[in-house]
C-alpha positions in Angstrom: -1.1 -14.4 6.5 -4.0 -12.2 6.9 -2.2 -9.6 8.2 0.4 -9.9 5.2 -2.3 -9.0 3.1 -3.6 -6.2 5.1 -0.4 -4.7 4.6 0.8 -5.2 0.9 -2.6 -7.1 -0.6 -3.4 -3.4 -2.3 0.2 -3.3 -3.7 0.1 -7.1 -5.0 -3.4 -6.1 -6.7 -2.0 -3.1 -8.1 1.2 -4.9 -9.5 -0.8 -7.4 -11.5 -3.0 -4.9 -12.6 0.1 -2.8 -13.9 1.0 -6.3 -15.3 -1.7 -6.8 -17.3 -1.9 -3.2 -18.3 1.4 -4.2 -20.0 0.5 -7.1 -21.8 -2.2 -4.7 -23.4 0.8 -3.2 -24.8 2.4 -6.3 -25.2 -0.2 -7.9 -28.4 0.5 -4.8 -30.7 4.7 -4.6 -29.9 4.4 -8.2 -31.1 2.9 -7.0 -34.6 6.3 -4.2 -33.9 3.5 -1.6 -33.8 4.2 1.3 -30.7 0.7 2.0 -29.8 0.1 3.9 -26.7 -3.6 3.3 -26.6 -4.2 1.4 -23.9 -4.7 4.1 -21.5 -7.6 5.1 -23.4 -9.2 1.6 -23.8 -8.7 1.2 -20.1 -10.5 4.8 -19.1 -13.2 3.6 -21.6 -13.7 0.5 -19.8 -13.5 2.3 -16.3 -16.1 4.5 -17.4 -18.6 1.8 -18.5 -18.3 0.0 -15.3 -18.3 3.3 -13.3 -21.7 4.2 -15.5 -23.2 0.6 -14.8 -22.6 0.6 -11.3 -23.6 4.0 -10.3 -26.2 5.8 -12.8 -29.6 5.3 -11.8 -30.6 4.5 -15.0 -28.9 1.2 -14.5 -30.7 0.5 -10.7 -33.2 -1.7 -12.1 -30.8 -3.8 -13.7 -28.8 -3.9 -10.6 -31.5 -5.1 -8.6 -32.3 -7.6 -11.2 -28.7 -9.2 -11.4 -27.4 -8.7 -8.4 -23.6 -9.9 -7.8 -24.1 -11.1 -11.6 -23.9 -7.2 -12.9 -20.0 -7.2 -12.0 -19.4 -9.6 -15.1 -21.8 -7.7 -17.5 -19.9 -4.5 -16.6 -16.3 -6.8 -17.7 -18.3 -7.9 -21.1 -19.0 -3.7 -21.2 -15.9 -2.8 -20.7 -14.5 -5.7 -22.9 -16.8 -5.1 -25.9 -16.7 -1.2 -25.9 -12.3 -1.6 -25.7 -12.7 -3.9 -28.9 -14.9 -1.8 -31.3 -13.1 1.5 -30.1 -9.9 -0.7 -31.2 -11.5 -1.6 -34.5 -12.6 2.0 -35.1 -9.3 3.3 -34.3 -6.9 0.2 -35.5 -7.9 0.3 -38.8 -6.8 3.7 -40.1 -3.9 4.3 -37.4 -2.3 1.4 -38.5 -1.6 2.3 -41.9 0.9 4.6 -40.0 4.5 3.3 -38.6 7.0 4.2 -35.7 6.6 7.4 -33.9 3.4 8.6 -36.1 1.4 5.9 -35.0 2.5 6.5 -31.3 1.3 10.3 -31.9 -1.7 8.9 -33.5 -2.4 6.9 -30.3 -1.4 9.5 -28.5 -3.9 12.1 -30.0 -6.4 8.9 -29.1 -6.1 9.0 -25.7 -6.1 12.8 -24.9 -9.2 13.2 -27.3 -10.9 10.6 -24.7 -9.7 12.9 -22.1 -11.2 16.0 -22.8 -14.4 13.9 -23.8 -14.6 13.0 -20.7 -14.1 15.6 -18.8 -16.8 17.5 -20.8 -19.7 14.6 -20.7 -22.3 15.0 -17.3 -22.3 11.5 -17.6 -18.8 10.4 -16.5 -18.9 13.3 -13.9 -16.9 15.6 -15.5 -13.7 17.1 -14.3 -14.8 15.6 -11.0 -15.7 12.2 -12.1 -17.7 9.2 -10.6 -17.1 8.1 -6.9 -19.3 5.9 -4.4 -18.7 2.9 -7.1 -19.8 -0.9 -5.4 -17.0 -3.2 -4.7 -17.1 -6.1 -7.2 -19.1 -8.9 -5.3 -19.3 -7.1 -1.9 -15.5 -7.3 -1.2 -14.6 -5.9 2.1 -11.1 -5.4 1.5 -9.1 -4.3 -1.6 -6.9 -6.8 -1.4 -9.2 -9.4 -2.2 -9.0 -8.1 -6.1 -6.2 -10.8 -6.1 -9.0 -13.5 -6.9 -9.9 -11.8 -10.2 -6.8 -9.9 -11.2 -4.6 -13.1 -11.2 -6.9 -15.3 -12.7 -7.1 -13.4 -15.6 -3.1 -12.5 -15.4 -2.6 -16.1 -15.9 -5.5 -17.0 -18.8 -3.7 -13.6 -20.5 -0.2 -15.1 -20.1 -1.3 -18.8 -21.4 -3.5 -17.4 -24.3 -0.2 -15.1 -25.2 2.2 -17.7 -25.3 -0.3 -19.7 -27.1 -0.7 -17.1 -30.0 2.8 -17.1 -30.0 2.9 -20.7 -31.2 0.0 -20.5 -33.4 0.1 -19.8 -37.2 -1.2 -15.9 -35.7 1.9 -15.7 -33.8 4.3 -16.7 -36.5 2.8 -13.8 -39.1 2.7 -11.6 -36.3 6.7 -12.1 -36.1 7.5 -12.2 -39.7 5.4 -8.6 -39.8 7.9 -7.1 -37.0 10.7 -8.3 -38.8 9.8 -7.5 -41.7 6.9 -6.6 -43.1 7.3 -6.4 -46.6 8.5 -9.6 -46.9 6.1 -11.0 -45.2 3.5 -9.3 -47.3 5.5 -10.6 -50.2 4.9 -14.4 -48.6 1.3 -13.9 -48.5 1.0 -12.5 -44.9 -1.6 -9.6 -45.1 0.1 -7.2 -42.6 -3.3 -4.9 -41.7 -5.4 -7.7 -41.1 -2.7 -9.0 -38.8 -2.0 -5.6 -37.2 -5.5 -4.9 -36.2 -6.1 -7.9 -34.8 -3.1 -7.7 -32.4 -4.5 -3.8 -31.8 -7.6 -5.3 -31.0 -6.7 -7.8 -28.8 -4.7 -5.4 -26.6 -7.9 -3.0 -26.7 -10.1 -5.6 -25.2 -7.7 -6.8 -22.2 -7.2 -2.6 -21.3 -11.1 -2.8 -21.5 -11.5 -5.8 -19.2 -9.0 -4.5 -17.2 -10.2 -1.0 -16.8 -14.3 -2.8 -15.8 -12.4 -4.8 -13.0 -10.7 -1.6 -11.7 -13.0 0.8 -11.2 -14.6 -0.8 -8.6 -11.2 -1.6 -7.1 -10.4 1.9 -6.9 -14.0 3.1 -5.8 -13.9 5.6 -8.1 -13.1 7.0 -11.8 -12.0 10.1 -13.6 -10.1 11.7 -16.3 -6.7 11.2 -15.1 -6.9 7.1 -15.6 -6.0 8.0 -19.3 -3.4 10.2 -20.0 -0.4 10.5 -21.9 1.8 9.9 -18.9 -0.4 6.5 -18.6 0.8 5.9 -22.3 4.4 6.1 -21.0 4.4 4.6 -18.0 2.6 1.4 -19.3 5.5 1.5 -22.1 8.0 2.2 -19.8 6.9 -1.1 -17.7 7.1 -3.4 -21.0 10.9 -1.7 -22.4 11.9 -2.5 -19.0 10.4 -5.8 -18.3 11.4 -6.9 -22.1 9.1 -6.8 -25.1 10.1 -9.8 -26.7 8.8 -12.3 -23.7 5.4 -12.6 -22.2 6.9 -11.9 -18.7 8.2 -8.8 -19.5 5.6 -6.7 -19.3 4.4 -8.7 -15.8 7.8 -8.1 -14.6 8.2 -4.3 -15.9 4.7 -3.3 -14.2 5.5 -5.3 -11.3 8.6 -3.6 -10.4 7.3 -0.2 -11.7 4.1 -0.3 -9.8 6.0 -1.7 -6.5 9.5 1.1 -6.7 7.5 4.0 -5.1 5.6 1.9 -2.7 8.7 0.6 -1.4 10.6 3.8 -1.4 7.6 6.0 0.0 9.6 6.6 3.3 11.7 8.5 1.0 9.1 11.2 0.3 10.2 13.2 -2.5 13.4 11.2 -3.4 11.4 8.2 -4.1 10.4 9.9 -7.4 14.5 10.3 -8.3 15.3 7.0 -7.8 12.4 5.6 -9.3 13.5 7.6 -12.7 17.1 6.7 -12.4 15.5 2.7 -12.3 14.7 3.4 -15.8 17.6 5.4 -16.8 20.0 2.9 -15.9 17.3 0.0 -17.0 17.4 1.6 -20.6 21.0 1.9 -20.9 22.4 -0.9 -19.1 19.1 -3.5 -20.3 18.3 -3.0 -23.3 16.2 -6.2 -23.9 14.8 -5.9 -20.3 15.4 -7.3 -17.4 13.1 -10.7 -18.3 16.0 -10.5 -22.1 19.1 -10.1 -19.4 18.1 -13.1 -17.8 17.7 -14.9 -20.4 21.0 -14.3 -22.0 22.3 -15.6 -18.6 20.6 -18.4 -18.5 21.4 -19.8 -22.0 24.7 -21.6 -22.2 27.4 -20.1 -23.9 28.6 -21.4 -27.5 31.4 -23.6 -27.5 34.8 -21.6 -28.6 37.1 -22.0 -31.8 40.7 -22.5 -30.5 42.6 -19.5 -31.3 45.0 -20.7 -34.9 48.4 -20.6 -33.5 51.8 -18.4 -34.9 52.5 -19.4 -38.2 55.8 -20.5 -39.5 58.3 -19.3 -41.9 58.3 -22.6 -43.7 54.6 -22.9 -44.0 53.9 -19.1 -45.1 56.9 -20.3 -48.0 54.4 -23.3 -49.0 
């Protein structure tokens, strides 16, 4: 076993991490808002973990927490994702459809060139040498906090589903000016479902800077924005384990195919041609339609007579 994880526990961590990167995504598609923010929420919260861990500012505070600093840098990282949501959800939402993706994409590239301009996330070089989380000696051992908080993010989502939240989030992405009609304010709704996917990139970006041991411009960009949609269109937006599913496969294709050197890259782009044509609910929708049984069928009405077309 131990030598199983030696070998692929880096690629299990890094598909539930691509997982929950997806279910950031997830919260807003279920408001049928296409935000591609998370990249950015994610850098932010990289960046504030990076900072914690590393500036010297903060050694005092290290000192004084010890192991306990690696759950202040998730509340950082979680807190700073939230209000950037807030500050950001409120006016991009008022757009729709591909102007709020631009808007979100503008987002993250204006974080981008922030950061490579600010001396204190490094620059265009960015921060290195950052701590593993509670003196981990191997990066597989991230499993212990990126599935724990895969699973609470999966239960709380099918759990907002359910709720009276989850039910005005669907009668927004179906239509939201009936449900507006009904009562259902659709901005307060929207943000809220913006902000809930900002805090998870947060959270998720604190927990992987130390997993990567180190951080830099290029965890937000706009192929980021894509890549993370590309994992939930795949995986199916309409079902919590689609985006699990879509990230999983997406973060695992060029692992698996990495004795193929430069083809790996082909096929791993015809996966999502042919996942786009040939699923377009997702792979997680597919199986569903499979697994639901098939509605009974009306006998076909037989020939009709002379004598009865006459009555």
């Amino acid at each position: 076993m131990n030598d199983f994880l030696q070998t692929y526990g880096f690629l299990i961590a890094t598909m539930m991490q691509a997982g929950l990167l997806g279910l950031s995504l997830y919260f807003p598609l279920q408001a049928g808002q296409l935000s591609l923010a998370s990249p950015g929420f994610y850098s932010v919260g990289g960046y504030a973990a990076a900072i914690l861990l590393t500036n010297p500012a903060f050694a005092g505070l290290r000192d004084t927490l010890g192991n306990g600093v690696f759950p202040l840098t998730w509340l950082a990282g979680a807190v700073l994702g939230g209000l950037l949501g807030v500050i950001v959800g409120v006016p991009a939402l008022r757009l729709r459809g591909i102007y709020l993706a631009l808007a979100t994409i503008a987002f993250v590239e204006i974080l981008r060139v922030v950061a490579l301009n600010l001396t204190v996330t490094g620059g265009a070089v960015g921060i290195f040498g950052i701590p593993q989380a509670f003196g981990f000696q191997d990066r597989w051992q991230y499993i212990f906090l990126f599935l724990p908080l895969l699973l609470l993010t999966m239960l709380f989502a099918r759990q907002l589903e359910r709720s009276r939240v989850g039910r005005a989030l669907r009668a927004i992405r179906e239509d939201e000016l009936a449900a507006d009609a009904m009562g259902v304010p659709p901005t307060q709704y929207k943000v809220l479902a913006f902000v809930i996917g900002a805090v998870l990139a947060g959270l998720v970006g604190a927990m992987s800077a130390p997993f990567l041991n180190t951080w830099n411009a290029k965890q937000g960009t706009f192929d980021a924005s894509i890549t993370i949609l590309a994992a939930v269109l795949i995986g199916g937006s309409r079902n919590v384990w689609g985006p699990v599913v879509g990230g999983a496969l997406l973060a695992a294709v060029p692992e698996v195919l990495r004795f193929l050197t430069d083809w790996r890259l082909v096929i791993n782009g015809l996966v999502l041609v042919v996942a786009s044509l040939y699923l377009p609910q997702g792979i997680v929708g597919a199986l569903e339609r499979l697994g639901r049984p098939r509605p009974p069928q009306r006998p076909a009405p037989g020939p009709v007579s002379a004598a009865e077309v006459k009555s």
